[in-house]
Structure formats: C-alpha cells, structure tokens
LOMI-671003 format. One record per residue: chain; x, y, z of N, C-alpha, C in turn. Coordinates in Angstrom, 1 decimal. Example, Ala and Ser with C-alpha at 12.3 -4.5 7.8 and 13.67 -1.06 7.14 Angstrom:
% residues 2
PT chain   n_c1   n_c2   n_c3  ca_c1  ca_c2  ca_c3   c_c1   c_c2   c_c3
PT     A   13.2   -5.7    7.8   12.3   -4.5    7.8   13.2   -3.3    7.8
PT     A   12.8   -2.2    7.1   13.7   -1.1    7.1   12.9    0.0    7.9
% end
This chain:
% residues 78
PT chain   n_c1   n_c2   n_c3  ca_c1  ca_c2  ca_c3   c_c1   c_c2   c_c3
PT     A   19.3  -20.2   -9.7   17.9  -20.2   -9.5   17.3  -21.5  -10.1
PT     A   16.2  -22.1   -9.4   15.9  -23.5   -9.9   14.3  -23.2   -9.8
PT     A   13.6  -24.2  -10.6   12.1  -24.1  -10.2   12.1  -25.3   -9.9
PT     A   10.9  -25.7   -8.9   10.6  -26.6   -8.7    9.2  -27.4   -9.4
PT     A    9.5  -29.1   -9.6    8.6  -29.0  -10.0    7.6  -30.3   -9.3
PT     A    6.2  -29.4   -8.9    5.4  -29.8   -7.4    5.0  -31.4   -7.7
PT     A    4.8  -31.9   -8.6    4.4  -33.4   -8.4    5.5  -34.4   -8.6
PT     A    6.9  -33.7   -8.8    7.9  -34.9   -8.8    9.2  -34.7   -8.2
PT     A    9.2  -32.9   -7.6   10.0  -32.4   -7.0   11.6  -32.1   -8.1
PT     A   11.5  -32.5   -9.3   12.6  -32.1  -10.6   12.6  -30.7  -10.3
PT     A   14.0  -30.0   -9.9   14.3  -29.1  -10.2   15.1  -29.0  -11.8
PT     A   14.3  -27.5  -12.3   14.9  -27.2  -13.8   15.6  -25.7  -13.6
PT     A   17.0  -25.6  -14.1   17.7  -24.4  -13.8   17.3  -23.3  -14.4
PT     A   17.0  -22.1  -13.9   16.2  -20.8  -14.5   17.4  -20.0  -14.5
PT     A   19.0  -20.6  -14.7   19.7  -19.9  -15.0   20.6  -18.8  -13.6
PT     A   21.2  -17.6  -13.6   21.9  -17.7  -12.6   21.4  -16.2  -12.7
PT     A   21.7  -15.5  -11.4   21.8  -14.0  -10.9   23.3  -13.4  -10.6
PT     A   23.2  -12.3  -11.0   24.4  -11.4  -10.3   24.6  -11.5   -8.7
PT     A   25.2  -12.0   -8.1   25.3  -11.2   -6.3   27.0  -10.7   -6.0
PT     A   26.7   -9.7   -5.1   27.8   -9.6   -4.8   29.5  -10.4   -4.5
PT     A   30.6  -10.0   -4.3   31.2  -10.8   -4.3   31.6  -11.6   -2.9
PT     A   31.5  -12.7   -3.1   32.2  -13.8   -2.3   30.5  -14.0   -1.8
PT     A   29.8  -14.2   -2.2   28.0  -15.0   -1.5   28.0  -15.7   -0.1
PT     A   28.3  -15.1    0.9   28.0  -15.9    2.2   26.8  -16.4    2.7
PT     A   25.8  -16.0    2.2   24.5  -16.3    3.2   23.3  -15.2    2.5
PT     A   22.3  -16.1    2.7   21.2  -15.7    2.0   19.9  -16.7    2.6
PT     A   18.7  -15.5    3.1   17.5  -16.1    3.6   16.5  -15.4    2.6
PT     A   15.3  -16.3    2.7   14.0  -15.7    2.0   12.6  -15.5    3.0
PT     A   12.5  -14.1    2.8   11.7  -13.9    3.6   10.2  -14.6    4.0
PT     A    9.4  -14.9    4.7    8.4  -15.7    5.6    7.2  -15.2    4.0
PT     A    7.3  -14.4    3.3    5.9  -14.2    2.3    6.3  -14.4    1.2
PT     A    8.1  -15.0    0.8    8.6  -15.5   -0.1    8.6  -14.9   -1.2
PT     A    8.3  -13.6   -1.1    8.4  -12.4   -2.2   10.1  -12.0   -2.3
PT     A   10.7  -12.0   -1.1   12.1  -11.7   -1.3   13.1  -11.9   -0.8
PT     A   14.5  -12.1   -1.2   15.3  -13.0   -0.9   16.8  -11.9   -0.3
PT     A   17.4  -11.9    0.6   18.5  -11.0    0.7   19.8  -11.9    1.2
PT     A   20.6  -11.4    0.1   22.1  -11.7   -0.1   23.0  -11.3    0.7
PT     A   24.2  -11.6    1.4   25.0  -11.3    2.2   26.3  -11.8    1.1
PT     A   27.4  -10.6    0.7   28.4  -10.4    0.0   29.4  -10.4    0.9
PT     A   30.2  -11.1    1.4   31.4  -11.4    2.3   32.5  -10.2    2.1
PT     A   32.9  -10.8    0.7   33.5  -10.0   -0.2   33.4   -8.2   -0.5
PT     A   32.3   -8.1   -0.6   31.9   -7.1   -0.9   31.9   -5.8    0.4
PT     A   31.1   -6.4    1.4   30.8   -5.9    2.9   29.4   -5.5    2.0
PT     A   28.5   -6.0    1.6   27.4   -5.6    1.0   25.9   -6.4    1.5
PT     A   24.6   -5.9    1.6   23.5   -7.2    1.2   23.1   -6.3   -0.1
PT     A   22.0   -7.3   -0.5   21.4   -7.1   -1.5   20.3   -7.6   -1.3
PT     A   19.0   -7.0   -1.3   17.3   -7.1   -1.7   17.2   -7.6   -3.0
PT     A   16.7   -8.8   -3.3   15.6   -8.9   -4.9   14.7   -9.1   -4.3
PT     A   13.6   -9.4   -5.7   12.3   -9.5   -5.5   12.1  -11.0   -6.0
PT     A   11.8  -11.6   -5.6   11.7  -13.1   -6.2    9.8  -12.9   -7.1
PT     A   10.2  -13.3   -8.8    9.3  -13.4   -9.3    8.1  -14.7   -9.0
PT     A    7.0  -14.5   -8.3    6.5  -15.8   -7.8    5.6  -16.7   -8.7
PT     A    5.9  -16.4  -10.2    5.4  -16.8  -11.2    6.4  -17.5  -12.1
PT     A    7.6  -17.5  -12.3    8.7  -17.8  -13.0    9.8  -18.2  -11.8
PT     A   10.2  -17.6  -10.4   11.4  -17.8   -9.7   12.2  -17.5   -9.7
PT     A   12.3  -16.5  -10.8   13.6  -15.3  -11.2   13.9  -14.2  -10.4
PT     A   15.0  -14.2  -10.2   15.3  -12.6   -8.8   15.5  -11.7  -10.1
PT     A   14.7  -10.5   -9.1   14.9   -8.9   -9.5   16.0   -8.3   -8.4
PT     A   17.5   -7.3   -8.4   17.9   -7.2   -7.6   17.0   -6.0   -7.5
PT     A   16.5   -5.6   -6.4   16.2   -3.9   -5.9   16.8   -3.0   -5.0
PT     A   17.1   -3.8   -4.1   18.7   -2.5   -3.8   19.9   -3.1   -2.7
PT     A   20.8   -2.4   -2.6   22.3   -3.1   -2.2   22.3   -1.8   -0.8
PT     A   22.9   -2.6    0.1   23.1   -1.6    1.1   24.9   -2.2    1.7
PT     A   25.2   -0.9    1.8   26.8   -1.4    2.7   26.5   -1.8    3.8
PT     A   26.9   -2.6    4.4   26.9   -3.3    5.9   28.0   -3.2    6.8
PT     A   29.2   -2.9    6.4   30.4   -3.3    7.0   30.8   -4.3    7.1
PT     A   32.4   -4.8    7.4   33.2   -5.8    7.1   32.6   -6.9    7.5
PT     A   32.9   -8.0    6.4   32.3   -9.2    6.4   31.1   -9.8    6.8
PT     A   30.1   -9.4    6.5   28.6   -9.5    6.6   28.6  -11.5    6.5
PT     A   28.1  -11.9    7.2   27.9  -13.7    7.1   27.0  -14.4    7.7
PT     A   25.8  -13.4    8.0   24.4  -14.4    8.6   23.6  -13.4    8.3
PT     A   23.0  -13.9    7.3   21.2  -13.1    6.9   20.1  -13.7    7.9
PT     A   19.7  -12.8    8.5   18.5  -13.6    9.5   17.4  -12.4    9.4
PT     A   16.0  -12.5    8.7   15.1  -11.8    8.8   13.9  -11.9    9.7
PT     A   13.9  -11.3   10.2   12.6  -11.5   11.6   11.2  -10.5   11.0
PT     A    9.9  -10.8   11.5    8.6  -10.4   11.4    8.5   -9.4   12.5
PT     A    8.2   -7.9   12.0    7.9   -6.9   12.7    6.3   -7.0   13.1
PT     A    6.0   -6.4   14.6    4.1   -6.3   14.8    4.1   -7.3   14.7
% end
C-alpha cells in the first residue's frame, strides 16, 4: 500500500496487507472505496474497503471462486 503524494507524485509505503495466496490480479472499483483481490493460489477473491483518508485496506470478506481465479474485472450495474 503506498500514498500518494498530490503535488510531487512521491509515493510513501503505508506498509503491507494480508491477501490470499499466490496474488494474481486485483482492480479498484470506479468510487475507489474498494479494491478486490484474486488469490491464484488460493481459488479465492477478497473484498477490502480502502480507507480514503489514510489508503489502508480493510479486508471485509473472501469468497471461493474456483480453480485459479486470474482477472478481476468489475463492471457498473443500472
């Protein structure tokens, strides 16, 4: 996790998150509230909440997917 910083573009490391195992892919959704993980490894995703004050993930929940999960692609419903 990195923040950005807006008038000189320095990212500073906010340190690291748990994700499942083997990290294949991961998109952040269009309101930038939350980020979902694809676990290769695992057959897993994972939901956080990305804090939009700090940048820090909250995980909030894991779902099985089946074997080898490797493109997170989130679309806009309505």
């Amino acid at each position: 996790m990195f923040s950005i910083d807006e008038k000189t573009g320095r990212l500073t490391s906010l340190g690291q998150e748990h994700t499942e195992k083997v990290p294949r892919s991961f998109n952040v959704d269009p309101t930038g509230k939350f980020l979902v993980a694809a676990g290769l490894g695992a057959n897993k995703l994972t939901v956080f909440r990305i804090d939009l004050s700090t940048g820090k993930l909250k995980p909030l929940k894991t779902y099985d997917v089946g074997k080898g999960p490797t493109w997170v692609q989130i679309i806009k419903q309505g």
